[in-house]
Biotite code that builds the C-alpha atoms (Angstrom):
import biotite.structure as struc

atoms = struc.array([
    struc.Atom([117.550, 35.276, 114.484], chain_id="A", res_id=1, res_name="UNK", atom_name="CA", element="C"),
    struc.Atom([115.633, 36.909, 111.982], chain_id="A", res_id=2, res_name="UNK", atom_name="CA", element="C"),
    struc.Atom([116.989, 40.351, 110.676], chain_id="A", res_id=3, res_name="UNK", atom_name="CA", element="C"),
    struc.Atom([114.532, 42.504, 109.643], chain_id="A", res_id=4, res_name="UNK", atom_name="CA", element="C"),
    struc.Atom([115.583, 45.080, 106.244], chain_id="A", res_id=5, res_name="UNK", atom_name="CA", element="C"),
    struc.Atom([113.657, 47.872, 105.129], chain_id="A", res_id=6, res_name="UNK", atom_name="CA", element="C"),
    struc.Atom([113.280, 48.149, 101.254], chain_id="A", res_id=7, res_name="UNK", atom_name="CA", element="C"),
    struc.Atom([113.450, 51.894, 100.178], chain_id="A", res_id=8, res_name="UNK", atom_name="CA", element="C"),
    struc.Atom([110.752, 53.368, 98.448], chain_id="A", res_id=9, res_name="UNK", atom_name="CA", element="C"),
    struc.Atom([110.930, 53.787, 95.021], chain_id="A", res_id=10, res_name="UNK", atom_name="CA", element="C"),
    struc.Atom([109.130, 56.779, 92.759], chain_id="A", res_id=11, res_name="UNK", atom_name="CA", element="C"),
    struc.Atom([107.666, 55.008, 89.977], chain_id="A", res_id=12, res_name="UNK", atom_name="CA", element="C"),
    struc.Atom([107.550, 58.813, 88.255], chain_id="A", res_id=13, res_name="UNK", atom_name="CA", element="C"),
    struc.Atom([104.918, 56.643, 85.176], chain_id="A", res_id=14, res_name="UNK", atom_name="CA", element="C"),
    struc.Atom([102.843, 54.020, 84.961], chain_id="A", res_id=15, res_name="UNK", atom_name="CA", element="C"),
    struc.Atom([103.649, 50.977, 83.054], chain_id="A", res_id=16, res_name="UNK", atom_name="CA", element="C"),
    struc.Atom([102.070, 47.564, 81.901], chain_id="A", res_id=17, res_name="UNK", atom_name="CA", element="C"),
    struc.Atom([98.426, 46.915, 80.235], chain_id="A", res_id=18, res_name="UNK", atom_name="CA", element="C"),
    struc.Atom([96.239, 48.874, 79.639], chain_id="A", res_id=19, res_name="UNK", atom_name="CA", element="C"),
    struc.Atom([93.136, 49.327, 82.458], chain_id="A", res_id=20, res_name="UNK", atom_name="CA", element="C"),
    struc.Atom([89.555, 50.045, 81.519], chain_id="A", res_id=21, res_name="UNK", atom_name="CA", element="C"),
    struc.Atom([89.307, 51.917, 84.756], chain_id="A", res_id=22, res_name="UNK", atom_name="CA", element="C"),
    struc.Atom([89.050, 55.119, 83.451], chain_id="A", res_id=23, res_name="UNK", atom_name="CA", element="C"),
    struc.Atom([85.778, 54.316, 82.127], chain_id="A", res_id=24, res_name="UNK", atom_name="CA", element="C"),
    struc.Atom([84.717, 54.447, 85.664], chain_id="A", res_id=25, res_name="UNK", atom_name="CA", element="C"),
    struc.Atom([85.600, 57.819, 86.833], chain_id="A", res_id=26, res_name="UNK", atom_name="CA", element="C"),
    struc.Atom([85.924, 60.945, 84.938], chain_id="A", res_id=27, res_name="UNK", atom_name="CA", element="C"),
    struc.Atom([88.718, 64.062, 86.488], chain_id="A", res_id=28, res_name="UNK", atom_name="CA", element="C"),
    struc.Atom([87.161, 64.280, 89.794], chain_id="A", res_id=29, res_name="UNK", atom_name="CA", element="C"),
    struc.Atom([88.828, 67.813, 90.066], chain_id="A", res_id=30, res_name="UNK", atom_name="CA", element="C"),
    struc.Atom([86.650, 68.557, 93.136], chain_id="A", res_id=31, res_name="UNK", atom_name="CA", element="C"),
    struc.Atom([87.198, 65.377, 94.896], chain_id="A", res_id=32, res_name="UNK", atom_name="CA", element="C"),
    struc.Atom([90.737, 65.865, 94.550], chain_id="A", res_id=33, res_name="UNK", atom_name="CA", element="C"),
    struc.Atom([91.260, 69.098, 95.576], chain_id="A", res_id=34, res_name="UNK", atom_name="CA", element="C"),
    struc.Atom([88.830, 68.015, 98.588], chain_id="A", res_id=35, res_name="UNK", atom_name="CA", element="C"),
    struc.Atom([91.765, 65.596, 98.861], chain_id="A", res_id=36, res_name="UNK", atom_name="CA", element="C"),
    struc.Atom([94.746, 67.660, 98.582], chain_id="A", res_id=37, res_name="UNK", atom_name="CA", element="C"),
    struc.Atom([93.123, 70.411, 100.593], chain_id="A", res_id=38, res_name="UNK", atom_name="CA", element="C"),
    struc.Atom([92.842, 67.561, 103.860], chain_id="A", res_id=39, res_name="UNK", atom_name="CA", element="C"),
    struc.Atom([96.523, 66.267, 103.223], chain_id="A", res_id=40, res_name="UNK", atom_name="CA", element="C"),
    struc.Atom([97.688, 70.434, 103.188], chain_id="A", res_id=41, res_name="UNK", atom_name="CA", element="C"),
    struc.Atom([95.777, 70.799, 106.749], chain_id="A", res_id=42, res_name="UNK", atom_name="CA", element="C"),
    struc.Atom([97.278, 67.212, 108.372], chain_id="A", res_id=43, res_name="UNK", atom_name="CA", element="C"),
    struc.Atom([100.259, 66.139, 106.239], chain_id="A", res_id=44, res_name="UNK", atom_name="CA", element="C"),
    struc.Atom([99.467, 62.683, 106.300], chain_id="A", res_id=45, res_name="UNK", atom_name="CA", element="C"),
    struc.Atom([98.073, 60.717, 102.829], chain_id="A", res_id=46, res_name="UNK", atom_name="CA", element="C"),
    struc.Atom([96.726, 58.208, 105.221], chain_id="A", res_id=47, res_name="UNK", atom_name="CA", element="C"),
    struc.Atom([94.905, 60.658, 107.272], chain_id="A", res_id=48, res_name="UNK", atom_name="CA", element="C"),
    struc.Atom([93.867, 62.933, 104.470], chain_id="A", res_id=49, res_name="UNK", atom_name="CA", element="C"),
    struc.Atom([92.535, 59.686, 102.903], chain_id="A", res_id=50, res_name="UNK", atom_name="CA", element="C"),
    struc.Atom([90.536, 58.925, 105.794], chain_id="A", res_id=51, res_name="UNK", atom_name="CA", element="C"),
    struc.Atom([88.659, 62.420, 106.317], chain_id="A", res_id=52, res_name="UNK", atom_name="CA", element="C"),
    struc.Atom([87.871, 62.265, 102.369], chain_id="A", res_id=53, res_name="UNK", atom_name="CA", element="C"),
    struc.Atom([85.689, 58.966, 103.118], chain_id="A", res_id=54, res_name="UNK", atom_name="CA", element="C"),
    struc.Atom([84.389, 59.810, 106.653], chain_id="A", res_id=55, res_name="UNK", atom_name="CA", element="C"),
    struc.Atom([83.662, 63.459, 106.155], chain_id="A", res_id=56, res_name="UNK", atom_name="CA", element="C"),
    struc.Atom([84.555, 65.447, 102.967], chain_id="A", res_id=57, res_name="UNK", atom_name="CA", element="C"),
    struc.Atom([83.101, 63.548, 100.268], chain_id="A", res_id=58, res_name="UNK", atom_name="CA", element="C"),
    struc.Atom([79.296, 64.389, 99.607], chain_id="A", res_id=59, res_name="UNK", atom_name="CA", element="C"),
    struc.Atom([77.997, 60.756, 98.258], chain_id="A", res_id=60, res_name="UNK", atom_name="CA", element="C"),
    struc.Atom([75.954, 58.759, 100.646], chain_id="A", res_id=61, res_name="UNK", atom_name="CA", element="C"),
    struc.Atom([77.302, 55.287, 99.468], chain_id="A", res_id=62, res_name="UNK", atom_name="CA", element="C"),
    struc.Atom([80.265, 54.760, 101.465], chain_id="A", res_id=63, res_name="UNK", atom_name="CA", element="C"),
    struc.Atom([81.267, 52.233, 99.192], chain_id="A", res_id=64, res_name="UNK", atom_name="CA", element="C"),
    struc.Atom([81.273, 55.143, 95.984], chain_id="A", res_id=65, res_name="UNK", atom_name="CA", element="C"),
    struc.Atom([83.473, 57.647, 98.674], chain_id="A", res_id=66, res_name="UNK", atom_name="CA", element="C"),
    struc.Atom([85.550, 54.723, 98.817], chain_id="A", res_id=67, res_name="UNK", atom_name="CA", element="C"),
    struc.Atom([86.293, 54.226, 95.098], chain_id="A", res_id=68, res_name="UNK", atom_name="CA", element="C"),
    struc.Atom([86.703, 57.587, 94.631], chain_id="A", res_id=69, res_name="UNK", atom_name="CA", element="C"),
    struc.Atom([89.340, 57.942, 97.299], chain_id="A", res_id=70, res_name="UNK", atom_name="CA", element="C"),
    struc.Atom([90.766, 55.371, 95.787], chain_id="A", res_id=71, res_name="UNK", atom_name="CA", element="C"),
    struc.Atom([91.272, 57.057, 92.481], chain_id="A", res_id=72, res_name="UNK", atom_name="CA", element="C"),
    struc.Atom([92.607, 59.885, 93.440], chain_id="A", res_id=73, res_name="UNK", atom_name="CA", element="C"),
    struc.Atom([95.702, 57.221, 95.328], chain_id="A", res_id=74, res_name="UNK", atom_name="CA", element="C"),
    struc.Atom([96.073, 55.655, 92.497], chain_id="A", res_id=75, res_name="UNK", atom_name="CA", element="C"),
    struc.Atom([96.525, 59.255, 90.170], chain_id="A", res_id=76, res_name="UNK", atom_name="CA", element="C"),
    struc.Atom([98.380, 60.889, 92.854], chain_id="A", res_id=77, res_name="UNK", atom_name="CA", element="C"),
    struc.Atom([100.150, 59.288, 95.683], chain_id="A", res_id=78, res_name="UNK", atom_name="CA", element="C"),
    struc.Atom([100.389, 55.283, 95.018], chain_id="A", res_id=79, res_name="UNK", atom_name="CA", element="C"),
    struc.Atom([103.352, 55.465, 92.994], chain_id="A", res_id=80, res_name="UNK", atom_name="CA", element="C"),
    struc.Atom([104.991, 57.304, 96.017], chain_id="A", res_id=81, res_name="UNK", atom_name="CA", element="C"),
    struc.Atom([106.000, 60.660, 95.071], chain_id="A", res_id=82, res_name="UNK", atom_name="CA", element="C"),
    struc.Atom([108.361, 62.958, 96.610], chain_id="A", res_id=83, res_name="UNK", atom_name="CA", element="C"),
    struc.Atom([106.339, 65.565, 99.289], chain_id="A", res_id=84, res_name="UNK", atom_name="CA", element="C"),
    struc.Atom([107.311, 68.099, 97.022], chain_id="A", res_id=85, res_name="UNK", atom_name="CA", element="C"),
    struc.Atom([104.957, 66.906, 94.048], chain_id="A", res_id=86, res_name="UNK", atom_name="CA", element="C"),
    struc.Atom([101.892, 66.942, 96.394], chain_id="A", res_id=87, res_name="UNK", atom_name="CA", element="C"),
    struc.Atom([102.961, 70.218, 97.889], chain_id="A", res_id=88, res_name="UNK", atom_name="CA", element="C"),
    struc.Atom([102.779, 71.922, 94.822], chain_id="A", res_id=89, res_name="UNK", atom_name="CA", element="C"),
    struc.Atom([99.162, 69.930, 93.863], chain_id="A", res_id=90, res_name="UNK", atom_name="CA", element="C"),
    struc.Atom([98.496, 71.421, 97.021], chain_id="A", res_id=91, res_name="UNK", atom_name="CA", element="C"),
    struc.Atom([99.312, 75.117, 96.752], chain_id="A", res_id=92, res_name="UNK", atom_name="CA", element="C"),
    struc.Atom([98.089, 74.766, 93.180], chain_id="A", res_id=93, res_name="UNK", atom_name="CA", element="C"),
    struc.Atom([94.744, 73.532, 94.972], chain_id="A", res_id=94, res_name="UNK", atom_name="CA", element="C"),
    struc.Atom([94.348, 76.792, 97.006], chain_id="A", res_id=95, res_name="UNK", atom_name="CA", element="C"),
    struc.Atom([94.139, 78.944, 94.192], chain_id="A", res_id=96, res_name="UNK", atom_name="CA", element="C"),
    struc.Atom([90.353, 80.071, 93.364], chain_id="A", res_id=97, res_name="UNK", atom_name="CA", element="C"),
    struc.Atom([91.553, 79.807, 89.298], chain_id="A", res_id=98, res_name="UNK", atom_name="CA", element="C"),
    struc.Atom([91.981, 76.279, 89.045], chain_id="A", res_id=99, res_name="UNK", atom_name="CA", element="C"),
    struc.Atom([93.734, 76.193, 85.916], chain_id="A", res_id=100, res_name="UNK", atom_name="CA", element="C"),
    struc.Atom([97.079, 75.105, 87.516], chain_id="A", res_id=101, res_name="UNK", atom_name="CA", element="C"),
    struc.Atom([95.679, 72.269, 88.950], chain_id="A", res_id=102, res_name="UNK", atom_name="CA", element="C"),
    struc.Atom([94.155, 71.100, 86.312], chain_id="A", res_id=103, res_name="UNK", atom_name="CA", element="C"),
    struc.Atom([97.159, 70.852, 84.248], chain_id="A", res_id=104, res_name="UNK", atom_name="CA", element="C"),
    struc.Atom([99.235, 69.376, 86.931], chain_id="A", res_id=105, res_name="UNK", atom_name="CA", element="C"),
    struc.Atom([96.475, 67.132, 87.191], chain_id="A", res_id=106, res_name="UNK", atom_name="CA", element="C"),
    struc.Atom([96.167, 65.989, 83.675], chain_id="A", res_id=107, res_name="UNK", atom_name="CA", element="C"),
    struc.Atom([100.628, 65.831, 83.731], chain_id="A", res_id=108, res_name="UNK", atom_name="CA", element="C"),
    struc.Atom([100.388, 63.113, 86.827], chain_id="A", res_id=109, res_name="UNK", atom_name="CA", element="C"),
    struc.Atom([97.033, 61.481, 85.250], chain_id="A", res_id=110, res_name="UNK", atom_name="CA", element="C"),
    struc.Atom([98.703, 60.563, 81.895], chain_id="A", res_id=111, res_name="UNK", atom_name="CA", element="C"),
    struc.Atom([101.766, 59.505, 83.308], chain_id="A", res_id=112, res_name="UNK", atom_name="CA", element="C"),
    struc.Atom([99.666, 57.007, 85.734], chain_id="A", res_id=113, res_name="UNK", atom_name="CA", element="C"),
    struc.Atom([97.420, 55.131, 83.662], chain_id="A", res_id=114, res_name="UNK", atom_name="CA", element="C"),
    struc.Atom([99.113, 54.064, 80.638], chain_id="A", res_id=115, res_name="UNK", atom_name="CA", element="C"),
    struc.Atom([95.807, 54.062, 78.290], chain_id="A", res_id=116, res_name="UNK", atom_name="CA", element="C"),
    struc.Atom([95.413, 57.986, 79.046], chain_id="A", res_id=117, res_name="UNK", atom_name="CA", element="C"),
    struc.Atom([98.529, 58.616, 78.138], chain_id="A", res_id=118, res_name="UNK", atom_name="CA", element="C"),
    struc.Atom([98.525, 57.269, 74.960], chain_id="A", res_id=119, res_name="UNK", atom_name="CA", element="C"),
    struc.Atom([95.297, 58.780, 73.593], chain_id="A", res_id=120, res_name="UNK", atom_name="CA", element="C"),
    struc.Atom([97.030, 62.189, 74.994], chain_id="A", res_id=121, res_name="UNK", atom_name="CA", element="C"),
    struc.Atom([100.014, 61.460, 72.901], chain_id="A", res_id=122, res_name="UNK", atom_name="CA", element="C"),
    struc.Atom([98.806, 59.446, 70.183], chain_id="A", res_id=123, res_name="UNK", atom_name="CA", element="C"),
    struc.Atom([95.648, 60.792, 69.244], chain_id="A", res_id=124, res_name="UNK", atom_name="CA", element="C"),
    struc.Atom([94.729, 64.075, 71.091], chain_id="A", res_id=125, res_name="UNK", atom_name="CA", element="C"),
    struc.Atom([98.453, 65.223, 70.427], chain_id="A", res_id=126, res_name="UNK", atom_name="CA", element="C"),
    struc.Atom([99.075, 64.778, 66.682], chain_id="A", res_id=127, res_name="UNK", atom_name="CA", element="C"),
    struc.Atom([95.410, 66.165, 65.702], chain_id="A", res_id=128, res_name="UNK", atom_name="CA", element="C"),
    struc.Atom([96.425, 69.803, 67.524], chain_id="A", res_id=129, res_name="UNK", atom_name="CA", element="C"),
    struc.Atom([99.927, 69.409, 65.519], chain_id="A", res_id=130, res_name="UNK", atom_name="CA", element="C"),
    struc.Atom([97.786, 69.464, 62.187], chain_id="A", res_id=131, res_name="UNK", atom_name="CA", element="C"),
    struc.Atom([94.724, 72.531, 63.087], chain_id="A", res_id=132, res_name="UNK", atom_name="CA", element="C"),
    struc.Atom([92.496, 69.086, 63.525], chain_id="A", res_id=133, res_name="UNK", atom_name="CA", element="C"),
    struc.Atom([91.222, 70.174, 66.318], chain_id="A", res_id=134, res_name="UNK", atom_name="CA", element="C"),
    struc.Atom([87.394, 68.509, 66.690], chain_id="A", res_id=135, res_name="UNK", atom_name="CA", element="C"),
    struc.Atom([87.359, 64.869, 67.770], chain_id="A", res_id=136, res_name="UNK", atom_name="CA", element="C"),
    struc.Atom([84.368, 62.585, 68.850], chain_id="A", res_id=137, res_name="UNK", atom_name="CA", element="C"),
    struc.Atom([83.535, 59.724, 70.412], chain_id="A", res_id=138, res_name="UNK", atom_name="CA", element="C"),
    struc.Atom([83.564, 57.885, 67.514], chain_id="A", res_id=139, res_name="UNK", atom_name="CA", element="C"),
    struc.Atom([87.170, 59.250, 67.108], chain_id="A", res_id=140, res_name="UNK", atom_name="CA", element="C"),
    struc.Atom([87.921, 57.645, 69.752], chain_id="A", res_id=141, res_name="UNK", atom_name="CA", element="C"),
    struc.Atom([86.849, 54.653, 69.559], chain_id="A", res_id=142, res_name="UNK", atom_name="CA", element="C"),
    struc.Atom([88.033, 54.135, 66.275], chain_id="A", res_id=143, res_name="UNK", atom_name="CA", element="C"),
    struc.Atom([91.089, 54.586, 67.852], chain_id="A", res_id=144, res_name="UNK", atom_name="CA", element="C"),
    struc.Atom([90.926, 52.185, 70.292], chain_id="A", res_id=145, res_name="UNK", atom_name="CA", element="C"),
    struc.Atom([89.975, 49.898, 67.711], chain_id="A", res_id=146, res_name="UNK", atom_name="CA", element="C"),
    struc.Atom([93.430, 50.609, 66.204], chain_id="A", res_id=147, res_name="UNK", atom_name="CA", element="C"),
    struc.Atom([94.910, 50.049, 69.856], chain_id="A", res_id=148, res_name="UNK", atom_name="CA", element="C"),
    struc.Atom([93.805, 46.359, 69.786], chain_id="A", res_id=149, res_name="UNK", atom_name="CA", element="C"),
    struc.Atom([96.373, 45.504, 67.277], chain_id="A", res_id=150, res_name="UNK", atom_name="CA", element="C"),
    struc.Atom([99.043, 46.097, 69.289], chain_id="A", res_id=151, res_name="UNK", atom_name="CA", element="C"),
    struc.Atom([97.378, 45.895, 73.088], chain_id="A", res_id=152, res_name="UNK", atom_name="CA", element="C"),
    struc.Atom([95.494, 42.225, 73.459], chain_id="A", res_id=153, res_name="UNK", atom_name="CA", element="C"),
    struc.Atom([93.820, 43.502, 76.344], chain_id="A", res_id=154, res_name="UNK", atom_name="CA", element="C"),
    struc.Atom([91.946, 45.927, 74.278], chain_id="A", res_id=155, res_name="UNK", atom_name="CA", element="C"),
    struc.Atom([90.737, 43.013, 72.104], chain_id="A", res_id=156, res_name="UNK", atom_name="CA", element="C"),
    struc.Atom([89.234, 41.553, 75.299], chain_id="A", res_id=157, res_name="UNK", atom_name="CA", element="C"),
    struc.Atom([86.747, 44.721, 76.081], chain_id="A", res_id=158, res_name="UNK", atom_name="CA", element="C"),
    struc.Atom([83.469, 44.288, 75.230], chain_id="A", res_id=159, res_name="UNK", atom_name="CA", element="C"),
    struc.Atom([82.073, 46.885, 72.533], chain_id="A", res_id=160, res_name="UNK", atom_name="CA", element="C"),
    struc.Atom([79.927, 48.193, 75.180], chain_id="A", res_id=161, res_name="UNK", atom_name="CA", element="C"),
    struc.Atom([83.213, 48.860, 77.566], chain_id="A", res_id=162, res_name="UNK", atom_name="CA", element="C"),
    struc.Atom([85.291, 50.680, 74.543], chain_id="A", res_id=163, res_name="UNK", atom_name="CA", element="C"),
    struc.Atom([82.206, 52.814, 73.894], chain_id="A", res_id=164, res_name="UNK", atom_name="CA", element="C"),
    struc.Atom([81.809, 53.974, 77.606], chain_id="A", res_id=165, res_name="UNK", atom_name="CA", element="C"),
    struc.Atom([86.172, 54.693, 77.792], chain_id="A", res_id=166, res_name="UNK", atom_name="CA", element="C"),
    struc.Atom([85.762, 56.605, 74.568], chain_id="A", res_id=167, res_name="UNK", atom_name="CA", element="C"),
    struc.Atom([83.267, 58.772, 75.830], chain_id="A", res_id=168, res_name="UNK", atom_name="CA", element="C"),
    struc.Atom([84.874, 59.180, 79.280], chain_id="A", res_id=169, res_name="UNK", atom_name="CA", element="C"),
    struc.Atom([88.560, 59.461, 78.083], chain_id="A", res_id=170, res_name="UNK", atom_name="CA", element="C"),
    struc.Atom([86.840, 62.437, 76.276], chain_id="A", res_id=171, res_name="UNK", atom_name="CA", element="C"),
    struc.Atom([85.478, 64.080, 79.577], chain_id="A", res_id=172, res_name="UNK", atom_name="CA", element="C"),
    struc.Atom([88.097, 63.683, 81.624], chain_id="A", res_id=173, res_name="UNK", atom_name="CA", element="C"),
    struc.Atom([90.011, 65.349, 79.298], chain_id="A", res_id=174, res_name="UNK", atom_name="CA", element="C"),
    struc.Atom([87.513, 68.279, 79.544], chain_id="A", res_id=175, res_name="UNK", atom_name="CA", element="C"),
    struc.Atom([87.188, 68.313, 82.933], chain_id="A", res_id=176, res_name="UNK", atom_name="CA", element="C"),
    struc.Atom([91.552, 68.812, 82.708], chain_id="A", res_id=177, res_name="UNK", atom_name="CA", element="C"),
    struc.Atom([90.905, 71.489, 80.202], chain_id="A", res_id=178, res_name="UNK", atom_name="CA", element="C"),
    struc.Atom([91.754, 70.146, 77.173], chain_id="A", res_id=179, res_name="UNK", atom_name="CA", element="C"),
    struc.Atom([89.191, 69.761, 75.409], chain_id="A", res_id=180, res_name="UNK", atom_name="CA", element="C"),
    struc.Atom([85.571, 71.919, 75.475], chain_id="A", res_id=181, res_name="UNK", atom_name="CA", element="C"),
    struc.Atom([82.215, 71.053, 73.952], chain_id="A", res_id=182, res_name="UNK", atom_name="CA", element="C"),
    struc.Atom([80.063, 68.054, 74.407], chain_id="A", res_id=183, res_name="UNK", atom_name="CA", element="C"),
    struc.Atom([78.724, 65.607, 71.243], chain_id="A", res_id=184, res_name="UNK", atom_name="CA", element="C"),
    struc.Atom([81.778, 67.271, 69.388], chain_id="A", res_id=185, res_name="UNK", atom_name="CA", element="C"),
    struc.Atom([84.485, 68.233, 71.228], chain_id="A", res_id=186, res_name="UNK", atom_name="CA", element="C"),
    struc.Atom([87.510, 70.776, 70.472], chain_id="A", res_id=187, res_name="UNK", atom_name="CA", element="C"),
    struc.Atom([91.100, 70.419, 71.191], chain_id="A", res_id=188, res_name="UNK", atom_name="CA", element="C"),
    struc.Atom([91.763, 73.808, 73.066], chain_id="A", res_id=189, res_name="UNK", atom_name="CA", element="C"),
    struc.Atom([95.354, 75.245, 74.701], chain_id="A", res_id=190, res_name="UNK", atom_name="CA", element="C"),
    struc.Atom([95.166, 74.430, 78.185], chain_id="A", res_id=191, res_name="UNK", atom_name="CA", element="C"),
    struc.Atom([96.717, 77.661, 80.455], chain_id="A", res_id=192, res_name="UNK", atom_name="CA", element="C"),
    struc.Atom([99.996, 76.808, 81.567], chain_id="A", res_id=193, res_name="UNK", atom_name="CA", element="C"),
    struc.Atom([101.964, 78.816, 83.991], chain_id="A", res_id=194, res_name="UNK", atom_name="CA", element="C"),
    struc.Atom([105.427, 79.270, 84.654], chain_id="A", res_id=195, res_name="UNK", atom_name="CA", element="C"),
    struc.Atom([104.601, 77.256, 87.804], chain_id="A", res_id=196, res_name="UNK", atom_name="CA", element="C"),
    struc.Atom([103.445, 74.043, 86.140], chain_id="A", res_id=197, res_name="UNK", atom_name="CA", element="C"),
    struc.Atom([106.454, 74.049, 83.570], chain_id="A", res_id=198, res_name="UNK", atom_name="CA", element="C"),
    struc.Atom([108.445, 74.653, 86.834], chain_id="A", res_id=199, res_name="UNK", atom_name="CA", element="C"),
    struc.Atom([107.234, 71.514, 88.305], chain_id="A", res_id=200, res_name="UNK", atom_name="CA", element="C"),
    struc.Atom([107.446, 69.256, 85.325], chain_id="A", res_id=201, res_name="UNK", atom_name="CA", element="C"),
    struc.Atom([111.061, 70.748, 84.678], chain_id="A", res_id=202, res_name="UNK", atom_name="CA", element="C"),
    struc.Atom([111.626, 69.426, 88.262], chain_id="A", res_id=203, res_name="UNK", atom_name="CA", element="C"),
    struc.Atom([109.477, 65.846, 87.926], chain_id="A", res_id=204, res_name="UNK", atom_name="CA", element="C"),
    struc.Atom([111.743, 65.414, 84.415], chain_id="A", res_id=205, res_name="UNK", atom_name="CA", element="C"),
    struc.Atom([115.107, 66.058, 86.131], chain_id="A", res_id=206, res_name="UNK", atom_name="CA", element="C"),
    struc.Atom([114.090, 63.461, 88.912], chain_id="A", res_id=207, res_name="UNK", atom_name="CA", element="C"),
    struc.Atom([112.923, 61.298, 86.692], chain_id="A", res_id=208, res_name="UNK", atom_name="CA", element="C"),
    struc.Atom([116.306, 60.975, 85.296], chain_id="A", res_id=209, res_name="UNK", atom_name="CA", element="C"),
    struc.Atom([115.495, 62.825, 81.862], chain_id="A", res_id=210, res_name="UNK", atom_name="CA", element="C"),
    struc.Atom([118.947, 64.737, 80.767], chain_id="A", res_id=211, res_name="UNK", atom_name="CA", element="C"),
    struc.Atom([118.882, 68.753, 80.857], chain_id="A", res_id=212, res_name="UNK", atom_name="CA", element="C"),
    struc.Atom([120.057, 68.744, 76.812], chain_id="A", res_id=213, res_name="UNK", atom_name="CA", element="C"),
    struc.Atom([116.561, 66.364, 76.198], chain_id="A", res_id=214, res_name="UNK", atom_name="CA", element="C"),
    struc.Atom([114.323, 68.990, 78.466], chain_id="A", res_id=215, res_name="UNK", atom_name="CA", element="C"),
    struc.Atom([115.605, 71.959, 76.779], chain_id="A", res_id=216, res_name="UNK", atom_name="CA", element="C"),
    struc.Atom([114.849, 69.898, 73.670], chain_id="A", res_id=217, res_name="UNK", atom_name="CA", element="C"),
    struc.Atom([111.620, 69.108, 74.376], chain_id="A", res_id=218, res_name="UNK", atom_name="CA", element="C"),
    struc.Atom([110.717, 72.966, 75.233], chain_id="A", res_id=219, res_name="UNK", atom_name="CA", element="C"),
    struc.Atom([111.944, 73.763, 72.104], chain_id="A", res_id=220, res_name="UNK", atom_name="CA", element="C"),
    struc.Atom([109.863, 71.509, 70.386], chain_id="A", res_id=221, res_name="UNK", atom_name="CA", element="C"),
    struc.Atom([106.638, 71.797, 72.787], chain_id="A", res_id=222, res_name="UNK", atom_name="CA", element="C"),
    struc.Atom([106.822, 75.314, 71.227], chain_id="A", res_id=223, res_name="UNK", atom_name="CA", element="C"),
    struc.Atom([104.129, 76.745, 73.480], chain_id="A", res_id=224, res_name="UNK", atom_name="CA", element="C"),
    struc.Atom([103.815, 75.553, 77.406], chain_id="A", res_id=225, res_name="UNK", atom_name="CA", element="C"),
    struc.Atom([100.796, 73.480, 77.019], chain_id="A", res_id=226, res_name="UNK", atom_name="CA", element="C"),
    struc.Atom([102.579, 71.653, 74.271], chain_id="A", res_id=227, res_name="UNK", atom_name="CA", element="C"),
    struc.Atom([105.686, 71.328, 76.385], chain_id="A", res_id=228, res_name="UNK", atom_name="CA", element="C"),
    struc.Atom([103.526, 69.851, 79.306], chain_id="A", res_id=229, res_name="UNK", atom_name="CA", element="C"),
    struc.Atom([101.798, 66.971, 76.865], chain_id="A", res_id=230, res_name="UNK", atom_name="CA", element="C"),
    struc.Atom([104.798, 65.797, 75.307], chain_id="A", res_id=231, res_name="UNK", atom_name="CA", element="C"),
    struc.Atom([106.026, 64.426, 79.105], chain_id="A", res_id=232, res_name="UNK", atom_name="CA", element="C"),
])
């Protein structure tokens, strides 16, 4: 006779592997999502909340677009099987007419699920704010990515055409999380943090496994909240 186990399910708190040109496709979708997280705070069920954003909430004819959109938002938000606490706070933070909380938290769970976003974040959008250079372009960018290629294969393998269209989206989605304003040159601005969203990340760093001595480092270091929030 068969006997039948149950694996337990396991946080994966950031993304690993490759790097994925999908974030050429889709920019923050900050209404989407909190169309999203709105649903899963009235019925308490991702699978249910992902089901009324295709069938009802989302505004695109194509079902096939709602589709990829919902899909999206899974992958940036509940794929990698967080605790209910980190989409109760998305939630709440959702609720709030000033969306500046969300966006941050958005931006924090973002990053730390698609490996490519987190780097530019990091290695390029980080380290330019350290020195006052705070305008950066498309052309930035992709110079950047260029430099990625060395060390990433994968990157190698996009088309010129596909390393153009990620430069210019990594760029708005990174507006759209408040990090950056402008349009054919954009600035490097200080996203609004609250004591809410360091709250939460203290919380998704301590569950995570990350030592209290290495989180008070890294608040010393982050110097201001929206710096603390980046480096993680």
């Amino acid at each position: 006779m068969d006997i039948m186990t149950t694996s337990p399910v396991v946080c994966a708190w950031r993304a690993t592997g490759p790097y994925l040109p999908t974030v050429a496709s889709k920019n923050g979708l900050i209404a989407e999502t909190r169309l999203f997280l709105r649903a899963y705070g009235a019925v308490g069920s991702v699978a249910q909340a992902r089901a009324d954003l295709i069938d009802r909430l989302l505004p695109q004819r194509s079902r096939e677009t709602r589709e990829v959109i919902a899909r999206h938002v899974q992958v940036r938000l509940t794929r990698w099987n967080p605790p209910t606490w980190v989409l109760d706070d998305l939630v709440q933070a959702s609720q709030q007419d000033d969306l500046r909380r969300l966006r941050v938290l958005l931006l924090m769970h973002h990053a730390r699920q698609e490996t490519l976003l987190y780097d530019v974040v990091q290695d390029l959008i980080v380290p330019r704010w350290r020195s006052g250079e705070l305008h950066i372009s498309r052309d930035t960018t992709l110079a950047f990515l260029t430099h990625l290629a060395a060390r990433h294969a994968e990157v190698g393998n996009w088309s010129y055409e596909t390393r153009v269209k990620l430069a210019g989206n990594l760029l708005t989605t990174l507006c759209d999380y408040g990090l950056l304003t402008g349009r054919t040159i954009r600035q490097i601005v200080e996203p609004a943090v609250d004591v809410s969203a360091c709250r939460h990340l203290d919380r998704v760093l301590t569950e995570e496994g990350v030592s209290a001595s290495r989180i008070s480092d890294g608040q010393a270091l982050g110097s201001t909240p929206a710096r603390y929030c980046l480096l993680h």
